[in-house]
C-alpha positions as CSV (number, residue, x, y, z in Angstrom):
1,X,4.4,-33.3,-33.8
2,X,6.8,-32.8,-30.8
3,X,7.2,-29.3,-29.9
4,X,10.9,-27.1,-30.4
5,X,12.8,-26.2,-27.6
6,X,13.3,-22.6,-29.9
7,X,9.2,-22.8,-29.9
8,X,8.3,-23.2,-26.4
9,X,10.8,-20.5,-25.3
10,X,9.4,-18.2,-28.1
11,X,5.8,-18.8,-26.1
12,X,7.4,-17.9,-22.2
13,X,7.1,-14.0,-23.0
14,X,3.1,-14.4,-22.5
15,X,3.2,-15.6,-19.0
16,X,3.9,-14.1,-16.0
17,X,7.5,-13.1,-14.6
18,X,7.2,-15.9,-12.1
19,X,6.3,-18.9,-14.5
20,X,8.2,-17.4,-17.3
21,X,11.4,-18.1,-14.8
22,X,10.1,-21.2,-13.3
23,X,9.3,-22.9,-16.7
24,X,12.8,-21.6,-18.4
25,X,14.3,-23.2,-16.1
26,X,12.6,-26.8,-16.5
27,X,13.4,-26.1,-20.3
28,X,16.9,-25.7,-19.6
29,X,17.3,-28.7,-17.6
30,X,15.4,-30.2,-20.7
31,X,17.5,-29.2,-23.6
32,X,20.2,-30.2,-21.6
33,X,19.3,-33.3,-21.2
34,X,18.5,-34.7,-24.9
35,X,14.7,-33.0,-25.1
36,X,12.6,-36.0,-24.2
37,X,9.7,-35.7,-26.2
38,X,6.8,-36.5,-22.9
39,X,8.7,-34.2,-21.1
40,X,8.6,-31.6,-23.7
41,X,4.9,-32.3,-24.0
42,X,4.2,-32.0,-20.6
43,X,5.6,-28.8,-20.6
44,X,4.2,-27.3,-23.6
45,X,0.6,-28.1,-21.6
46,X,2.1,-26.1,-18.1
47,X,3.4,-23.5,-20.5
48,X,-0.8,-23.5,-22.2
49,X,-1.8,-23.1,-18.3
50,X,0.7,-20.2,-17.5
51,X,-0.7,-18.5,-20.8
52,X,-4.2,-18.8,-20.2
53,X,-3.5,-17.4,-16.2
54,X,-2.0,-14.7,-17.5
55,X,-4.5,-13.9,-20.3
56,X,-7.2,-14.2,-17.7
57,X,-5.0,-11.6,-15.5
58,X,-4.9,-9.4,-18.7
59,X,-8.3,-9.4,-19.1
60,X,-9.3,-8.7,-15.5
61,X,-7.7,-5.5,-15.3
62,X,-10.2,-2.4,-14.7
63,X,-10.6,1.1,-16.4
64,X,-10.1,3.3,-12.9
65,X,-11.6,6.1,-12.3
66,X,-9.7,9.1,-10.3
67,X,-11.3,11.8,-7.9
68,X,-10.9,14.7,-9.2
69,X,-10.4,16.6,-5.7
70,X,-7.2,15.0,-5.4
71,X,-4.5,16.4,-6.9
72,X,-2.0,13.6,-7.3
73,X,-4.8,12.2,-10.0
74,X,-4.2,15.8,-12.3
75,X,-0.6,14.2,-12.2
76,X,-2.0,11.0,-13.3
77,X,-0.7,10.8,-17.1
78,X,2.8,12.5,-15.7
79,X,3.4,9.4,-13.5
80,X,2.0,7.1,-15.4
81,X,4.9,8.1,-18.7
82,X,7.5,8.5,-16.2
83,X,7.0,4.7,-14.8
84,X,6.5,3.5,-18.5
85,X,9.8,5.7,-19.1
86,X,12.1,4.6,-16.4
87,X,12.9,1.7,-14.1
88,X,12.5,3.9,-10.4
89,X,10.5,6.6,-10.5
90,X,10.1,9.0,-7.1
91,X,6.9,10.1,-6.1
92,X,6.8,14.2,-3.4
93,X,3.9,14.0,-2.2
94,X,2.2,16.1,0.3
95,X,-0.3,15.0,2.9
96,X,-3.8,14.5,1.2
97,X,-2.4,14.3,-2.4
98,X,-4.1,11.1,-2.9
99,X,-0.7,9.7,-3.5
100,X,-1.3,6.1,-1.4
101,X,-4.6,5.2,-2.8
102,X,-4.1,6.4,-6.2
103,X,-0.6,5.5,-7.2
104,X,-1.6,1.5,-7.8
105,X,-4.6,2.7,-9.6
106,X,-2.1,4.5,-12.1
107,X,0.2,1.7,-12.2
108,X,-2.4,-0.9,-13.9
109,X,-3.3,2.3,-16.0
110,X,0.5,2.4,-17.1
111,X,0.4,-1.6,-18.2
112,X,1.4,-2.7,-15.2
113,X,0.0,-6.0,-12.9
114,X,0.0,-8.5,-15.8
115,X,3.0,-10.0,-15.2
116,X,2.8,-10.5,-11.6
117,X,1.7,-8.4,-8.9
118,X,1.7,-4.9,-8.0
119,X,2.9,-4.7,-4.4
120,X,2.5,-2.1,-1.9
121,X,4.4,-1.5,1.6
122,X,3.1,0.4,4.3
123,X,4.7,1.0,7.9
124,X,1.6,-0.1,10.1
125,X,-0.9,-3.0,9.6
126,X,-3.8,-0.7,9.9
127,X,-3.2,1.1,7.3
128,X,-2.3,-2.0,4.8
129,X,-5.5,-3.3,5.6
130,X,-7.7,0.0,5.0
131,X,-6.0,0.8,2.6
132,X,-6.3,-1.8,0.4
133,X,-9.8,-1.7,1.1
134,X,-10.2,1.3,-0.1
135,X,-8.6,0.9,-3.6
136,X,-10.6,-2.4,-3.6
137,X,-13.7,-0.2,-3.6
138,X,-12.6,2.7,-6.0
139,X,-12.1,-0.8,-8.1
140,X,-15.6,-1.9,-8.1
141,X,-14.5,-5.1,-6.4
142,X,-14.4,-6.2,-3.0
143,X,-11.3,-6.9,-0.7
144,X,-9.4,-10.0,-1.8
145,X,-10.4,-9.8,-5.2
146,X,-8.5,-7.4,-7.7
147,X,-6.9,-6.2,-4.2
148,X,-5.7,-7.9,-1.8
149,X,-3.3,-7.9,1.5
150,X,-1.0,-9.4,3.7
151,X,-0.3,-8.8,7.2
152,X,1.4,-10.6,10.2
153,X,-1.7,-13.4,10.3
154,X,-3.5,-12.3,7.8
155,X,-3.7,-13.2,3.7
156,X,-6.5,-11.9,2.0
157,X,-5.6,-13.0,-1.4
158,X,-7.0,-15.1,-4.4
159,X,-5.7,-16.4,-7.5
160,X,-6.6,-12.9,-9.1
161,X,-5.3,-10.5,-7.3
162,X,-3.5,-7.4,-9.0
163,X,-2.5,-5.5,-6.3
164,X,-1.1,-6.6,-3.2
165,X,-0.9,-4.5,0.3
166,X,1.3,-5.4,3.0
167,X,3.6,-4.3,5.4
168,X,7.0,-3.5,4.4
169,X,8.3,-5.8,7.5
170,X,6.1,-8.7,5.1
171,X,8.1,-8.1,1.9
172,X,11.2,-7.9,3.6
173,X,10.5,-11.4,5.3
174,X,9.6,-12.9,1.6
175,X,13.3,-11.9,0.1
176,X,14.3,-14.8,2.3
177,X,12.4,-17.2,0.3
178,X,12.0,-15.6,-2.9
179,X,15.3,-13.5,-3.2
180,X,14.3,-11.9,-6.3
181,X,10.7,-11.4,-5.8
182,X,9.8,-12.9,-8.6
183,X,5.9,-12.7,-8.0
184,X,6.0,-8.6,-8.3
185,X,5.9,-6.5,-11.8
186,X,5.4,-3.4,-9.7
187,X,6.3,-2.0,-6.2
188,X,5.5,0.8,-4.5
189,X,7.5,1.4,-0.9
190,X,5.3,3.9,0.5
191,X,6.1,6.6,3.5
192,X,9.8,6.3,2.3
193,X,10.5,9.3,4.2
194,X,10.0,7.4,7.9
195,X,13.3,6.2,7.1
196,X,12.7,2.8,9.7
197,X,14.9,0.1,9.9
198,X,12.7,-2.4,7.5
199,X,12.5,0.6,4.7
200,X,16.1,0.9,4.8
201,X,16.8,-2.7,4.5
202,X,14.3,-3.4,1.6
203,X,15.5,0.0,-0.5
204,X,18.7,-1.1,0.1
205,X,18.3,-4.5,-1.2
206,X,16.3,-3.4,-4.4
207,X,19.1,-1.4,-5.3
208,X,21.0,-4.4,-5.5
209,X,18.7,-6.2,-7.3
210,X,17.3,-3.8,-10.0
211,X,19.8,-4.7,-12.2
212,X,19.2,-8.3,-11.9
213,X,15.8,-7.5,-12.6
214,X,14.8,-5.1,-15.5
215,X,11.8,-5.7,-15.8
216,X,10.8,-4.5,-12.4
217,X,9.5,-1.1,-12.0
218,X,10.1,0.5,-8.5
219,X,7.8,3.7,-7.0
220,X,9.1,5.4,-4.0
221,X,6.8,7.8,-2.3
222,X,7.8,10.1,-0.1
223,X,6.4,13.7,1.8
224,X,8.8,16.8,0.8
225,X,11.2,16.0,3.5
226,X,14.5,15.8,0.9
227,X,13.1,13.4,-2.1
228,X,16.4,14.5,-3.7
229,X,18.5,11.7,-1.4
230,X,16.5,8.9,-2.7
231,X,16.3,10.0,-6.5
232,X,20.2,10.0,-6.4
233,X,20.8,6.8,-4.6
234,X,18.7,5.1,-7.3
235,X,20.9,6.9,-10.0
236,X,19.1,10.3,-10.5
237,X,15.8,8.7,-10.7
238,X,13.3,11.4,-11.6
239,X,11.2,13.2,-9.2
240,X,7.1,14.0,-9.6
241,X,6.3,16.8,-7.2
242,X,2.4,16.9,-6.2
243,X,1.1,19.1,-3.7
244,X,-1.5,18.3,-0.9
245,X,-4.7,19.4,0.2
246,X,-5.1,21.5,3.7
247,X,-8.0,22.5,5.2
248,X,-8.7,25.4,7.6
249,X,-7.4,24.2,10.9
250,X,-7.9,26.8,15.0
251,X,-5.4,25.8,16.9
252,X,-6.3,26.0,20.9
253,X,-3.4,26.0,23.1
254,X,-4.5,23.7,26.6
255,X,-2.0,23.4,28.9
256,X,-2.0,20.6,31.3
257,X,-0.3,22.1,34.1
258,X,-0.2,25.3,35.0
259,X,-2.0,28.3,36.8
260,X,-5.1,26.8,36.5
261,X,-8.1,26.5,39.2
262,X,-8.2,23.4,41.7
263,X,-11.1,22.1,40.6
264,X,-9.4,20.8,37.0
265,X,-7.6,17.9,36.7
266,X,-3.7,18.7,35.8
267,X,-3.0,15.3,34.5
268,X,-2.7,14.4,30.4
269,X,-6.2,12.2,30.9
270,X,-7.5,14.9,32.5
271,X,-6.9,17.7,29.8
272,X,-8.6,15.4,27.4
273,X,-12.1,15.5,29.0
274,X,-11.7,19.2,29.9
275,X,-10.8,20.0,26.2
276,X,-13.5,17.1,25.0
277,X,-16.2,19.2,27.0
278,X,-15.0,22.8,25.7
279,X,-15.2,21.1,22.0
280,X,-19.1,20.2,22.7
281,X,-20.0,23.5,24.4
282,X,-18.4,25.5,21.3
283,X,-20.8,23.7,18.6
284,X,-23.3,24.6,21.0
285,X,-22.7,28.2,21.1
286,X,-21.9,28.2,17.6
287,X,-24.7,26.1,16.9
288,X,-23.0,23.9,14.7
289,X,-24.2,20.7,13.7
290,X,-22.1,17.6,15.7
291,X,-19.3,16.9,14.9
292,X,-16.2,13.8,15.2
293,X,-13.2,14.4,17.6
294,X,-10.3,12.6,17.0
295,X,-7.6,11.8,20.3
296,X,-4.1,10.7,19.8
297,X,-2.7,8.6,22.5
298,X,0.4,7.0,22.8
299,X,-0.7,3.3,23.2
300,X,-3.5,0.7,23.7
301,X,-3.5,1.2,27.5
302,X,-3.7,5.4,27.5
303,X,-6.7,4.4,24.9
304,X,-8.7,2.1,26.7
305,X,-8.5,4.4,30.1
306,X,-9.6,7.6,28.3
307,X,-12.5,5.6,26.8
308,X,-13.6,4.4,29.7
309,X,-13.8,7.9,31.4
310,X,-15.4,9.6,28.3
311,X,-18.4,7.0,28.5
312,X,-19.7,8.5,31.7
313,X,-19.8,12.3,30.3
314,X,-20.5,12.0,26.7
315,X,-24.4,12.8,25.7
316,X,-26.8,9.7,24.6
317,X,-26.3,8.9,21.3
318,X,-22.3,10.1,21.1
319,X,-20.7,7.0,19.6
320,X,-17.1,6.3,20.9
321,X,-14.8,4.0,18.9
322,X,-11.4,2.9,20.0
323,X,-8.7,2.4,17.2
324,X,-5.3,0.3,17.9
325,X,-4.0,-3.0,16.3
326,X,-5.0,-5.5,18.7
327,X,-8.7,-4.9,17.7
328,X,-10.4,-7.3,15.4
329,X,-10.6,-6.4,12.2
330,X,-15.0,-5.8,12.8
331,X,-13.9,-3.7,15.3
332,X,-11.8,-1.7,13.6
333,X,-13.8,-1.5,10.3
334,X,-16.2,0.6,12.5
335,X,-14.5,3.8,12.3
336,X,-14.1,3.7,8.7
């Protein structure tokens, strides 16, 4: 018996956004044209394939589990109604709230990934790729399974993949080719509050095409710098406020220049070995256990200088890792 038109539309609702537009379309072009019964059956089989995919998607999806020291997961049920409830949904959160590596967790809680994937922008490449790591693990899976990324030469994904990590400068280059981004249920534009040129453009786009697509649930995150401005351009979307976590921080003013004696170095480089050495002979005095110290620096050059000048005064056994985006990804993995 040849299949109906009426039934193999009927059947689209149980595959994912992607197929469901890519095989209504053939359908169209079909019914237009007379319904040839081969062509109908050859559909109704791409149509079986899209269903099984997506059943096997369905079934794939894990029971997370939240740490409870973070707040953003006593939040968890509030989040997860209000993305249920509403199309854009604005997430205040504080530093240490949990709010990056949680938030995709409580989107597959809330029904989402099914129909195509969960995407997540971050500003920097590093942090795409460690982070999705580290929601691959809280998973149970390893990274390019049920997680995945996507950075400037990079694709760790499989056919299975729920949740999707990349740089926001990535998603903004696929609108070119898939203007509707047909292949996402779910995205999260993370660090909203950096306010760069590629967050702009791609909040500015998705308010354009949220109506076009109603079916596509949007999570901006944000720290408490004004959360209001973005909840009002997306028509009052609603705001979940959670606070952070802070931790008992001396703060020990150095200068680099100044009335100092001539035997110290008065130059930035030189200030980080003075303070580096006044660090170590504290935990010694206090006799505290060692400990990690963590330099800032403005690029890969200041970095690879100050490493090389640290090697020559650091005790045997002090392990000293560089960290900047150039470095392989082994490399890299070693401070984590």
């Amino acid at each position: 018996m040849d299949p109906s038109p009426e039934s193999l539309a009927a059947r689209l609702a149980c595959c994912s956004v992607a197929d469901r537009h890519r095989l209504r379309s053939r359908l169209r072009g079909l019914t237009a044209g007379g319904g040839d019964a081969r062509a109908l059956h050859r559909l109704e089989a791409d149509i079986a394939a899209a269903e099984q995919l997506h059943r096997r998607r369905a079934a794939s999806v894990p029971q997370p589990v939240y740490p409870p020291e973070l707040p953003v997961a006593q939040h968890r049920e509030e989040i997860a109604a209000a993305i249920r409830a509403h199309q854009v949904v604005v997430v205040c959160g504080e530093t240490g709230s949990g709010k990056t590596t949680q938030l995709p967790k409580i989107c597959l809680e809330a029904g989402r990934g099914v129909d195509g994937f969960i995407g997540h922008t971050q500003p920097r490449r590093l942090a795409a790729r460690s982070i999705a790591a580290r929601v691959a693990s809280e998973l149970g899976g390893t990274l390019g399974g049920l997680v995945g990324y996507k950075i400037r030469f990079q694709d760790r994904m499989s056919p299975g993949t729920l949740i999707k990590v990349m740089t926001d400068g990535i998603l903004l280059a696929e609108t070119q080719r898939d203007r509707q981004l047909l292949q996402y249920d779910t995205l999260i534009v993370d660090e909203a509050h950096e306010r760069s040129l590629n967050i702009d453009f791609l909040l500015g786009y998705l308010h354009q095409l949220l109506p076009r697509r109603p079916d596509l649930k949007l999570i901006i995150t944000s720290a408490t710098i004004d959360p209001i401005r973005f909840s009002r351009h997306f028509g009052d979307a609603p705001v979940i406020e959670v606070s952070g976590r802070t931790f008992p921080v001396e703060v020990r003013w150095r200068p680099v220049e100044g009335e100092e004696s001539d035997e110290q170095d008065p130059t930035v480089l030189g200030g980080i070995l003075d303070a580096v050495d006044e660090l170590v002979a504290l935990d010694r005095e206090r006799s505290l256990p060692p400990g990690d110290i963590l330099v800032f620096l403005s690029g890969e050059r200041e970095i690879a200088e100050t490493a090389e000048a640290l090697r020559g005064r650091l005790a045997p056994g002090t392990e000293l890792l560089p960290l900047f985006a150039r470095l392989s990804n082994e490399e890299q993995d070693r401070v984590f």
